[in-house]
C-alpha positions, 0 to 999 in steps of 0.5 A: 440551847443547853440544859443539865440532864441530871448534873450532866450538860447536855448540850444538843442545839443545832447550830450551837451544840456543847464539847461535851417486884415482879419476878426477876428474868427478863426477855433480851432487851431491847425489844424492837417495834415495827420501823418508823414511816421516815419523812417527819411521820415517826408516830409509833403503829397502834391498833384501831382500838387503842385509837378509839379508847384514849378518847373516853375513860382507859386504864393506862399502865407502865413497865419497867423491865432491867437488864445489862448492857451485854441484854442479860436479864435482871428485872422484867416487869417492875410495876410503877408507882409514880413517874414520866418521862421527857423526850426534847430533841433539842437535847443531845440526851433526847429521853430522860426518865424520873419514875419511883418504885417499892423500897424492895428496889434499892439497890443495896449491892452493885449487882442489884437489879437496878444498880447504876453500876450495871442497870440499864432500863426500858419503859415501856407504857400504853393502856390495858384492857378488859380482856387483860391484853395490853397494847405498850410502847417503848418510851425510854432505854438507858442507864440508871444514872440516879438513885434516891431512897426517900424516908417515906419508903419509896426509890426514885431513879433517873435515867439518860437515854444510850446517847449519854454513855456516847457524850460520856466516852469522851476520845483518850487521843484525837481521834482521825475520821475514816475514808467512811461515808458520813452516816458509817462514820457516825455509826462507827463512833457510836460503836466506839462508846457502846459496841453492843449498840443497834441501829434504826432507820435513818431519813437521810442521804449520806456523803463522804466524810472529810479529813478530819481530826477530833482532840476529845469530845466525841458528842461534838464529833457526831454533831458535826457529822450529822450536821453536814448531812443536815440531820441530828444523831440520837437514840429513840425510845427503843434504844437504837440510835438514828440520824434523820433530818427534824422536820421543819416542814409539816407533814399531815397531821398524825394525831388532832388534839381538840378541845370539846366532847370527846376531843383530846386537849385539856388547855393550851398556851399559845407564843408568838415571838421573833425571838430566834427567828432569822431569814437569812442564814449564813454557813461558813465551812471552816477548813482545817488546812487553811483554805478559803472557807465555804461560804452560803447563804440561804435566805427567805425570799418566798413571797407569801412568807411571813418572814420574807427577807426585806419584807415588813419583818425585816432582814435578820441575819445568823451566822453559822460556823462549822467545820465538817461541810467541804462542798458548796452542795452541802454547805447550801443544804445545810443553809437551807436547813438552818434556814427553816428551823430559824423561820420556824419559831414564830408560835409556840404551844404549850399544850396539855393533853390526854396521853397518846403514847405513840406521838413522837417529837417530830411529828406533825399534829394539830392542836386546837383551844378556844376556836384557834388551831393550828398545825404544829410539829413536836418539839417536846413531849411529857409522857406520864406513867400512871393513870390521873397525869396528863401529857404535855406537848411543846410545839412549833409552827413550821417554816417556809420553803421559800429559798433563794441562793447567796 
């Protein structure tokens, strides 16, 4: 799965991934929130209050703070006028932004606050109380990448999260692994691309990295790396970059969006397809010295699975080509993996709700519209800036754990 984050491919599919005015003076940026809880639960810490309020009449709020990627300040608390920004993880660029300021703004020299010669930005939004304290949470870090002044007086920027200066930073040479396990190695090719880059927690056990040699695209090198460790690499809203498994399997819902007196969904369309839905996967490790490739297959052999193999839904097969798994340990891993990201798309929600700003894609919530719920996990959310804009959420349901061996 592919798509252009402003004019750029983004390619970040697993399995399918592409080669590829306030006052000025900020605080040293980013700022750092408390750690995710790992295992699927990546709904950011908020008080009981902000709880409470998100379900009847708030004040929401949106900052935007600017500085260079070295932390130095250049803006810190820009109000917004319009805007939101997306966060899919399915992309490569997980966070894209698109928020309008005062024409005060422009950038009229490279070295303007919000120049993409230099700029890189934080939203953060939440909701403001009576008291005058605010409760916010970080949405994006990244680049500006996009500028345009329009005739009514108004700027509107573009910003890629820090995962697009990685995809950018294309190797000069090829470049050869290290002795380094997986996740050091990753770390070591993210350093490469931003050397002031920082590192949150991640979900997974490492591996030794296999011999290798990559001719240019350094987003393909982390895919692949992530990959054999059945996780996917990117960066979260406070601009660290991690490398965690995607749930495929729920946790306890985090958050319920209900329809009714005080309940947070406003509508919802519900998908069932057996588009991309697959019970047998099949990984073929490819290896560069022209041995025997390994090959697994995972399959869904759960007898209470809707997608059972040779059950009423059939026998559908994928196939998956890859390069960096060098042990039938984790070659199976990885197919068991693909496993259950292919026997999860079988209902879509596309669901618009109130704006919970600590809901992240990952995450396992509970939708409910016209007397039909359902668990669903986050593939895909839209959080607005300003206050009158609701958010959306596209979901999936999960998949099974039923696995069997080749």
């Amino acid at each position: 799965m592919a798509d252009h984050v402003h004019g750029r491919r983004a390619d970040r599919s697993v399995g399918s991934r592409g080669s590829h005015p306030r006052g000025h003076g900020a605080d040293q940026c980013p700022v750092r929130l408390p750690l995710r809880q790992p295992g699927g639960h990546l709904m950011l810490p908020s008080s009981d209050l902000y709880k409470s309020v998100i379900r009847g009449p708030h004040h929401r709020i949106a900052r935007v703070d600017a500085f260079t990627i070295d932390g130095a300040p250049l803006a810190t608390d820009v109000p917004v006028i319009t805007g939101q920004v997306s966060a899919q993880l399915t992309n490569r660029v997980t966070r894209t932004a698109s928020f309008t300021l005062a024409d005060e703004w422009f950038p009229r020299t490279p070295q303007s606050p919000f120049s993409p010669y230099q700029a890189v930005v934080r939203i953060r939004a939440g909701v403001g109380y009576g008291d005058g304290s605010e409760e916010l949470w970080p949405l994006i870090t990244g680049r500006v990448w996009g500028v345009r002044r329009s005739a009514a007086g108004t700027v509107q920027f573009s910003v890629d999260d820090l995962a697009a200066d990685v995809v950018a930073a294309r190797f000069e040479a090829p470049e050869r692994s290290s002795s380094l396990s997986i996740l050091s190695e990753i770390q070591r090719l993210i350093r490469g691309a931003i050397p002031q880059a920082t590192f949150g927690p991640d979900t997974l056990a490492t591996a030794p990295t296999p011999q290798l040699v990559w001719d240019e695209d350094r987003g393909q090198a982390l895919d692949d790396l992530a990959q054999a460790v059945g996780g996917r690499w990117y960066a979260l809203g406070d601009g660290s970059f991690v490398v965690r498994s995607y749930s495929y399997q729920p946790g306890a819902p985090v958050q319920q969006f209900l329809d009714g007196p005080q309940g947070l969904m406003a509508s919802a369309d519900v998908t069932q397809t057996r588009d991309g839905t697959a019970n047998s996967v099949v990984v073929v490790a490819e290896r560069m010295d022209g041995s025997e490739p390994v090959r697994r297959v995972a399959r869904d052999l759960s007898p209470t699975s809707p997608t059972q193999f040779g059950g009423p839904f059939g026998r559908v097969v994928q196939v998956l080509k890859v390069q960096t798994p060098q042990s039938i340990a984790q070659a199976q891993t990885l197919a068991r993996t693909q496993l259950a990201a292919a026997t999860a798309l079988t209902e879509q929600w596309q669901a618009t709700v109130v704006p919970d700003y600590t809901i992240e894609p990952g995450d396992t919530v509970r939708l409910g519209y016209r007397g039909y719920s359902a668990d669903q996990i986050t593939d895909g959310i839209t959080y607005p800036l300003v206050t009158g804009t609701a958010m959306t959420l596209t979901t999936r349901s999960a998949g099974t754990l039923g696995v069997g061996e080749e």
